[in-house]
C-alpha positions in Angstrom: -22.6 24.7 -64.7 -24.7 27.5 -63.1 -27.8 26.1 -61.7 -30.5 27.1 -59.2 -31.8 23.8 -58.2 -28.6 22.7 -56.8 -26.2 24.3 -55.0 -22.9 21.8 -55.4 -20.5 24.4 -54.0 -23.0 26.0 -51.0 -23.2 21.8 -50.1 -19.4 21.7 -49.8 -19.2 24.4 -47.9 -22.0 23.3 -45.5 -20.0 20.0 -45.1 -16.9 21.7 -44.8 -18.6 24.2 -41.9 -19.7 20.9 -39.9 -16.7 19.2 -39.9 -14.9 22.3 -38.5 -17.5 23.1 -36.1 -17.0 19.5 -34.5 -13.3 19.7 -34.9 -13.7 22.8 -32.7 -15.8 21.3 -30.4 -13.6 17.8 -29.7 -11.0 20.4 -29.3 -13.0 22.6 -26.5 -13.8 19.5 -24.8 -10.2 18.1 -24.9 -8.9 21.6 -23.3 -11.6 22.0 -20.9 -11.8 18.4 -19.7 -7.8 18.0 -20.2 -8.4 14.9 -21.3 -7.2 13.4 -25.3 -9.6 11.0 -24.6 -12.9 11.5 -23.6 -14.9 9.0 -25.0 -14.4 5.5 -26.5 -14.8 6.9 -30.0 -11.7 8.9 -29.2 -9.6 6.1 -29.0 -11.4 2.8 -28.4 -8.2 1.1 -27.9 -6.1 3.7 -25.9 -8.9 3.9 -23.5 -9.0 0.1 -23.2 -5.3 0.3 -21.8 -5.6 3.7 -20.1 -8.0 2.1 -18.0 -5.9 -0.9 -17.2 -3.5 1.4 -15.9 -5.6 3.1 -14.1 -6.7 0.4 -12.1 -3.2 -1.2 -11.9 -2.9 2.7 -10.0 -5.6 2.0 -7.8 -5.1 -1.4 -6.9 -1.3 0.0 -6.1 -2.5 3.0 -4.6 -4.6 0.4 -1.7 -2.0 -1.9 -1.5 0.5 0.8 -0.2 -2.1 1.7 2.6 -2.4 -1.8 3.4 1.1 -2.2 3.7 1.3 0.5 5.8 -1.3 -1.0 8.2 0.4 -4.0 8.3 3.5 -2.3 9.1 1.6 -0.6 12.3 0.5 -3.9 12.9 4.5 -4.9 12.9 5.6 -1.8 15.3 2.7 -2.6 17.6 4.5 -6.2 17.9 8.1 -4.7 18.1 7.6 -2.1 20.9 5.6 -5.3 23.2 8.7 -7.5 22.5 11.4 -4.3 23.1 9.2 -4.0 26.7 9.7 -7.7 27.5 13.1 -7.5 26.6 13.5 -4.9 29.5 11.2 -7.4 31.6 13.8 -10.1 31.1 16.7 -7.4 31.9 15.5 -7.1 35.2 14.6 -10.6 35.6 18.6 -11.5 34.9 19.3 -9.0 37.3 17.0 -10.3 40.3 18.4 -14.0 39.3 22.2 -12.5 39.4 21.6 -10.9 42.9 19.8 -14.1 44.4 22.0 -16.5 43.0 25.1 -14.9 44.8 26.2 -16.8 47.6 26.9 -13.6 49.5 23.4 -12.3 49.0 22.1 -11.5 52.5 18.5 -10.0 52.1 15.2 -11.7 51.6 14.8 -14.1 48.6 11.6 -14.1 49.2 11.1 -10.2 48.3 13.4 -11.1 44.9 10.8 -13.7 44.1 7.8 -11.9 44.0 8.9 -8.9 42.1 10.1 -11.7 39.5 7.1 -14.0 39.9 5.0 -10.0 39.7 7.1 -10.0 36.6 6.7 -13.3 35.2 2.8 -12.4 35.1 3.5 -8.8 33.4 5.4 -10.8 30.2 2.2 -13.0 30.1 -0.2 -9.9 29.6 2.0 -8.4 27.0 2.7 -10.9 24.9 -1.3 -11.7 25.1 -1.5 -8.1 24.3 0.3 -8.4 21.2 -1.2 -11.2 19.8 1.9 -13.8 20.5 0.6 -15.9 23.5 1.2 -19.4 23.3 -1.8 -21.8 23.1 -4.2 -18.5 23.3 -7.3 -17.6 20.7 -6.2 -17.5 17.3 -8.1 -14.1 16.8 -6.9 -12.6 19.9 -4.0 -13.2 22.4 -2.2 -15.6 19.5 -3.8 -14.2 16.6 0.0 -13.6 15.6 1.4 -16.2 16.0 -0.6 -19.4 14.7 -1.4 -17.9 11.4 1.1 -16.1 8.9 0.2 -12.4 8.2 -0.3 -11.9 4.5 -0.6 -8.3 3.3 -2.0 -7.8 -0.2 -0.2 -5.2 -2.5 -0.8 -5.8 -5.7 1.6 -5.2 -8.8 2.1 -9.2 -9.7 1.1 -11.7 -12.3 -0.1 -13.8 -10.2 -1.7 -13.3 -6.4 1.0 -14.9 -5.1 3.2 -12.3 -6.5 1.1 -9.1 -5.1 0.9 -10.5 -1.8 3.8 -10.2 1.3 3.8 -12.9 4.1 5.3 -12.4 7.8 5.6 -15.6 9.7 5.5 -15.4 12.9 4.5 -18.7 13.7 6.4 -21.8 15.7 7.1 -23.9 12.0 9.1 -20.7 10.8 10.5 -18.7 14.4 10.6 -22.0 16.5 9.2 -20.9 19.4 5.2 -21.2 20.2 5.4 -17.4 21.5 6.8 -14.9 23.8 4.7 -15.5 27.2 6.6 -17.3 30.3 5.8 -20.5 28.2 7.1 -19.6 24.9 9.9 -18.3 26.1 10.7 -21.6 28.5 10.6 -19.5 32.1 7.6 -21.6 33.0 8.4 -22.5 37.2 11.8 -20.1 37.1 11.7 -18.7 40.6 14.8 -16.8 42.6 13.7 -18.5 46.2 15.7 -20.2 48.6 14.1 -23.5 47.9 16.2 -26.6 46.3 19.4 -28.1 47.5 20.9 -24.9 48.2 19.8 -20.9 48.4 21.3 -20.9 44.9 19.7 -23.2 43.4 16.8 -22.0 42.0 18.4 -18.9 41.2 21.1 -20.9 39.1 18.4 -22.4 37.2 16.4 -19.1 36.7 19.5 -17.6 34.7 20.0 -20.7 32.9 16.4 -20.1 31.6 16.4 -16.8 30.6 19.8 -16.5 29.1 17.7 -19.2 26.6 14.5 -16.7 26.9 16.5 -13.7 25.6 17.6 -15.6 22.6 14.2 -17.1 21.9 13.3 -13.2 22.1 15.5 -12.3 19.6 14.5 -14.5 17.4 11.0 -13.2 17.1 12.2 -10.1 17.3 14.7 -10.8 14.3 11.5 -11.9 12.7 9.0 -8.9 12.9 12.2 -6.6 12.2 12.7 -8.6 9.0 9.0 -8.2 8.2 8.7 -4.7 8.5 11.7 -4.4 6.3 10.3 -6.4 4.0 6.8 -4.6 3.6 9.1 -1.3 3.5 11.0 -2.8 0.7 7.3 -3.8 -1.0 5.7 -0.1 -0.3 8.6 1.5 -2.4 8.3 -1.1 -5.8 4.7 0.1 -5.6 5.2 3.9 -5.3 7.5 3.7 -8.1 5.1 1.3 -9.5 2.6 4.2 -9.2 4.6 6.9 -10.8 5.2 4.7 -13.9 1.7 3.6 -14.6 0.2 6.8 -14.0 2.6 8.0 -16.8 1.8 5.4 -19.1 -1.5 6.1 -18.4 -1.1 10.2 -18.8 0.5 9.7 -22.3 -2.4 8.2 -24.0 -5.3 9.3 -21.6 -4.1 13.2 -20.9 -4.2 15.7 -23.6 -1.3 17.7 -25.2 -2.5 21.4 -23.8 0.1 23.0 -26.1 -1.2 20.8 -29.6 -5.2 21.5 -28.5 -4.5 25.8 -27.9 -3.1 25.5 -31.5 -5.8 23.2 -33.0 -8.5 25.8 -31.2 -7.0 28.4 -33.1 -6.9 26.4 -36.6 -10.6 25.4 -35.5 -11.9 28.9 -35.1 -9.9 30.2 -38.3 -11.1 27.2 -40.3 -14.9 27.6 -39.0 -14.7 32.1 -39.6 -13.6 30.9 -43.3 -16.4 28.3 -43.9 -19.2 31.4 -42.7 -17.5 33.5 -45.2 -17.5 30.8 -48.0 -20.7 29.4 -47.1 -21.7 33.0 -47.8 -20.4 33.7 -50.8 -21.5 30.3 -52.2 -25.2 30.8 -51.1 -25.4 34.0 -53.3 -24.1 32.2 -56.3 -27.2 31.2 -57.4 -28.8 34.9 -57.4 -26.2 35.6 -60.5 -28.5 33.8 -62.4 -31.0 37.0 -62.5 -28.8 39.0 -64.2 -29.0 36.7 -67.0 -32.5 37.4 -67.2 -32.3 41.3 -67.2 
């Protein structure tokens, strides 16, 4: 029916222009913002697990730092206890040469490089938070609590979370100080029944010091393998949830460049038709002639 009053096919070709026109511009704002999504009326529920990745990814992304901190923390430890190891060389050695009947020098001059030395293992181990009976947030701050270092990644905290135990219920000794390690009174003097004697005793001691080193020693090596061991699940942890995340957040560059096109073509056609619809009417005149 040709009519003036209404203009059914100018009306579909309105409609038809604003559909295009916002086809065109969800496809702009997709390419410009690279983005598929960009609001929740995109994709109310891809966003809602895009985003759950995405702080999965951050929480990650921290706990890697913190593990790194942590193992800092552990290399800090590892260097004091690799010094006192070299402490406790030279204190074998100073026991060895005063415990030799044949040793003809000064004992006295042994002793105080190894009672000088004694009090050098006390400040380092203080130094690295694993004296015996010190402050729990500073010279045994390391060894009278377990060292828990968030990561994330888990069900549960439990499961995000690495623990070091450095303390006497897991490494069996209180620390690595004179008294931790058991040299408490060790001396290379003359004194007691014989020359010897003290001497004797001194090696005893810290043939049983060295081991009691290792132990702790075995202990922070085992933690820092174990945080290294934690940093890489999150990495790849990382790298897999960022992926997820890019294939429903991220949008297809190669798919949007084509629907830009369509858009465009679509939107030039709908002008044209919009024109030739809104002169439809004007036909009506030539009835009239």
């Amino acid at each position: 029916m040709l009519s003036i009053q209404t203009n059914v096919t100018s009306l579909f070709a309105q409609q038809a222009l604003s559909q295009n026109q916002a086809f065109e511009s969800k496809t702009i704002q997709q390419l410009t913002s690279g983005y598929r999504i960009n609001s929740s009326g995109d994709d109310a529920a891809g966003l809602a697990v895009a985003n759950q990745y995405r702080a999965n990814v951050a929480q990650l992304q921290q706990g890697v730092l913190n593990a790194s901190n942590a193992s800092t923390t552990l290399q800090i430890i590892d260097g004091g206890l690799n010094n006192i190891s070299q402490i406790l060389d030279r204190l074998q050695t100073l026991a060895t040469e005063s415990a030799s009947g044949t040793f003809s020098g000064n004992r006295a001059t042994l002793d105080s490089e190894f009672q000088t030395l004694l009090t050098e293992i006390n400040r380092q181990a203080a130094n690295i938070g694993l004296a015996s009976g010190g402050s729990a947030t500073g010279s045994s701050k390391y060894n009278t609590t377990s060292l828990q270092t968030f990561i994330g990644g888990g069900d549960t905290q439990g499961d995000s979370a690495i623990t070091v135990d450095l303390t006497n219920a897991t490494v069996g000794i209180t620390g690595v100080d004179v008294a931790g390690l058991g040299l408490t009174g060790t001396s290379v003097s003359a004194g007691g029944a014989t020359p010897t004697t003290n001497a004797a005793a001194a090696l005893t001691a810290i043939t049983t010091a060295i081991g009691n080193l290792g132990t702790m020693q075995g202990a922070v090596g085992g933690g820092e393998n174990l945080l290294n061991y934690a940093t890489s699940l999150a990495n790849s942890q990382i790298t897999n949830l960022s992926s997820a995340q890019a294939s429903i957040r991220d949008a297809d560059v190669a798919s949007a460049a084509a629907n830009l096109t369509k858009a465009q073509t679509l939107q030039q056609s709908s002008i044209a038709a919009l024109a030739q619809a809104n002169a439809m009417p004007a036909a009506v005149l030539k009835l009239l002639q």
